[in-house]
C-alpha positions in Angstrom: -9.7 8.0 14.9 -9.9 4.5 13.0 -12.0 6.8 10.4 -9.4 9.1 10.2 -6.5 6.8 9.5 -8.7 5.4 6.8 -9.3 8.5 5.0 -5.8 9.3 5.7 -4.6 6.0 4.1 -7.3 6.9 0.9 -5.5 10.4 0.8 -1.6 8.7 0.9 -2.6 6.1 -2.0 -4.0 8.7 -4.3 -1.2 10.6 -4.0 0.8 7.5 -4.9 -1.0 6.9 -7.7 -0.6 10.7 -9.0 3.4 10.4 -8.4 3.5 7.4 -9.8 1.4 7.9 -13.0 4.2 10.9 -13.3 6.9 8.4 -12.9 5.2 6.0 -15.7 4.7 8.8 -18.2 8.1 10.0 -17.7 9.8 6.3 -18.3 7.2 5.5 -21.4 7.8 8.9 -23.0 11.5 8.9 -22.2 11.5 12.4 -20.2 14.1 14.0 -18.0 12.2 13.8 -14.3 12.3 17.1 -13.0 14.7 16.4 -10.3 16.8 19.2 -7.3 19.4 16.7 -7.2 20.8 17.5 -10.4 20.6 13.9 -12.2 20.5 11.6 -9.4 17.0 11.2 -10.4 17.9 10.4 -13.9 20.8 8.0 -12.4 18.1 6.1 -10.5 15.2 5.8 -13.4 17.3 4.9 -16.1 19.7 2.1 -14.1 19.0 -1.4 -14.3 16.9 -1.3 -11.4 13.9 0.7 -13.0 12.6 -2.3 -14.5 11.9 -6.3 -13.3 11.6 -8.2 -16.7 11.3 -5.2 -18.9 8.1 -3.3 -16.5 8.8 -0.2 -15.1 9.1 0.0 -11.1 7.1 3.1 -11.5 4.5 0.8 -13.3 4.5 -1.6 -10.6 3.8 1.3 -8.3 1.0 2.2 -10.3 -1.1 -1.4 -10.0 0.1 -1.3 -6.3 -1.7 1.9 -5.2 -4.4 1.2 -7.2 -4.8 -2.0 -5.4 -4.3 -0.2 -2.3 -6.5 2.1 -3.3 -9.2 -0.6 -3.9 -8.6 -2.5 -0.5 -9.6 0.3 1.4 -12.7 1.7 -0.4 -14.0 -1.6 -0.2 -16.7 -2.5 2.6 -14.0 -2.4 6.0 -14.1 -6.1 7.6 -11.2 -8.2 8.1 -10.5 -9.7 4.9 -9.8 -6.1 3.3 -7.8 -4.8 6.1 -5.8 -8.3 5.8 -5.2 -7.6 1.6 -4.4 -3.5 2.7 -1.4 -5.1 5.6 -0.7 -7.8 3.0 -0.4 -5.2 -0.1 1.5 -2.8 1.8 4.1 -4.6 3.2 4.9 -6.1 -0.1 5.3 -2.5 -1.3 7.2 -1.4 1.7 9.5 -4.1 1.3 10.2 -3.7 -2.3 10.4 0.2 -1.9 13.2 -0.5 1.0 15.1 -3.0 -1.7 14.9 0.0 -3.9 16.0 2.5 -1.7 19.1 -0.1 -1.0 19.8 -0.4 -4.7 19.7 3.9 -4.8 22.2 4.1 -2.1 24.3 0.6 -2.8 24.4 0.3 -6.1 23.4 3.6 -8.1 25.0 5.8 -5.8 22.3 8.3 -6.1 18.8 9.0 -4.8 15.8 9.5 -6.5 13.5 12.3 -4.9 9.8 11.3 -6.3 11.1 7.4 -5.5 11.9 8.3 -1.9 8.8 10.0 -1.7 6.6 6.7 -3.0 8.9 5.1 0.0 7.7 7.8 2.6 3.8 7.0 1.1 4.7 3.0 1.3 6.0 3.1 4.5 3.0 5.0 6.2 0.4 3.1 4.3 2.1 0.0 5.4 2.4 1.8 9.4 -1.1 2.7 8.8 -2.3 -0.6 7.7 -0.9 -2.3 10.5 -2.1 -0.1 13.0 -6.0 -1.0 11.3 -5.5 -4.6 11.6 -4.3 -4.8 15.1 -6.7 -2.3 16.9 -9.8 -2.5 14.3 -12.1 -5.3 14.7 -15.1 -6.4 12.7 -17.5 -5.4 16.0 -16.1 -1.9 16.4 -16.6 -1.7 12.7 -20.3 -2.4 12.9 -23.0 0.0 11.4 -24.9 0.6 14.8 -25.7 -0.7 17.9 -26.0 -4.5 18.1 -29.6 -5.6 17.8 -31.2 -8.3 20.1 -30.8 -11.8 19.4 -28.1 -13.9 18.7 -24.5 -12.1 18.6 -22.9 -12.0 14.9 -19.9 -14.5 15.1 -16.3 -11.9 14.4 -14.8 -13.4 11.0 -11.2 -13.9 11.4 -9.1 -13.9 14.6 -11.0 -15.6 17.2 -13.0 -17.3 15.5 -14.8 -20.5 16.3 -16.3 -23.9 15.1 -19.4 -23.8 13.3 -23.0 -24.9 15.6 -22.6 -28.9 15.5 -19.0 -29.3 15.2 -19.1 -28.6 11.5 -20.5 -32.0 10.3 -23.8 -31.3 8.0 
C-alpha cells in the first residue's frame, strides 16, 4: 500500500508538472487556454491574480511539482516525507487562496487551475497519510540484522550514548 501511494503521488506530480508547463507556455506566449467554460479560463489567467510580483502562478506551480517531484524520488526516510507534507501543504494552501480569488473576486473558474487544486489537494492528502503511518523502520531494505537496533531519525527519537557530551 505505502508503495502504491508513493507511485501514486510520483504519477499526480508529473501530471502537475505537464498541466502546469501548459499553463506557463500559454501565459509566456500570450495564448487563449483552451477552456469549456467559454472565457472563464481567460478571466482567471489574465486577472491580477495570475501573477505575485510579476511571476506567473502557473510558474510557481511549475517549481512546486518539480520540487514535489524531487521530494519523493529521493531515498524515503523522514526528512523527505517531512519536505513532501511541508511542500504540499504550502501548495494546497495557496491553490485554496486561488480558488477563493476564482470564485470571490474573478467571478469565474479556471478548469486546468481547479484541476492543479484537485492534484494539490491529493498530493497534500497523500503526503499526510505517508508521514503519519510510514516510519523509517517499515521503510527499511530487509529484515533487521543482529546487533544493535538502528536508532528511528525523527519522532521518537532519543539522546545520543553519554548524554551528548563528547
Amino acid at each position: 500500500m505505502k508503495r502504491g501511494l508513493r507511485r501514486a503521488m510520483l504519477v499526480v506530480s508529473v501530471l502537475g508538472i505537464a498541466l502546469t508547463i501548459y499553463l506557463t507556455i500559454v501565459h509566456y506566449a500570450g495564448l487563449k487556454p483552451a477552456c469549456t467554460a467559454g472565457q472563464s479560463c481567460l478571466r482567471v489567467q489574465t486577472s491580477r491574480w495570475s501573477e505575485v510580483a510579476g511571476v506567473p502562478v502557473a510558474l510557481m506551480g511549475l517549481i512546486g511539482y518539480i520540487g514535489i517531484l524531487g521530494t519523493l524520488l529521493a531515498r524515503d526516510r523522514e526528512e523527505s516525507r517531512i519536505a513532501t507534507l511541508g511542500l504540499t501543504l504550502i501548495g494546497f494552501a495557496f491553490s485554496a487562496y486561488l480558488t477563493y480569488r476564482e470564485g470571490h473576486s474573478i467571478h469565474a473558474y479556471c478548469e486546468e487551475c481547479l484541476t492543479s487544486a484537485a492534484f494539490m489537494t491529493l498530493l497534500f492528502i497523500g503526503a499526510a497519510y505517508r508521514y503519519v503511518t510510514v516510519s523509517d523502520v517499515t521503510v527499511s531494505d530487509g529484515p533487521a540484522e543482529a546487533g544493535p537496533a538502528r536508532p528511528a531519525v525523527g519522532r521518537g527519537r532519543s539522546a545520543p550514548a553519554g548524554g551528548g557530551r563528547g
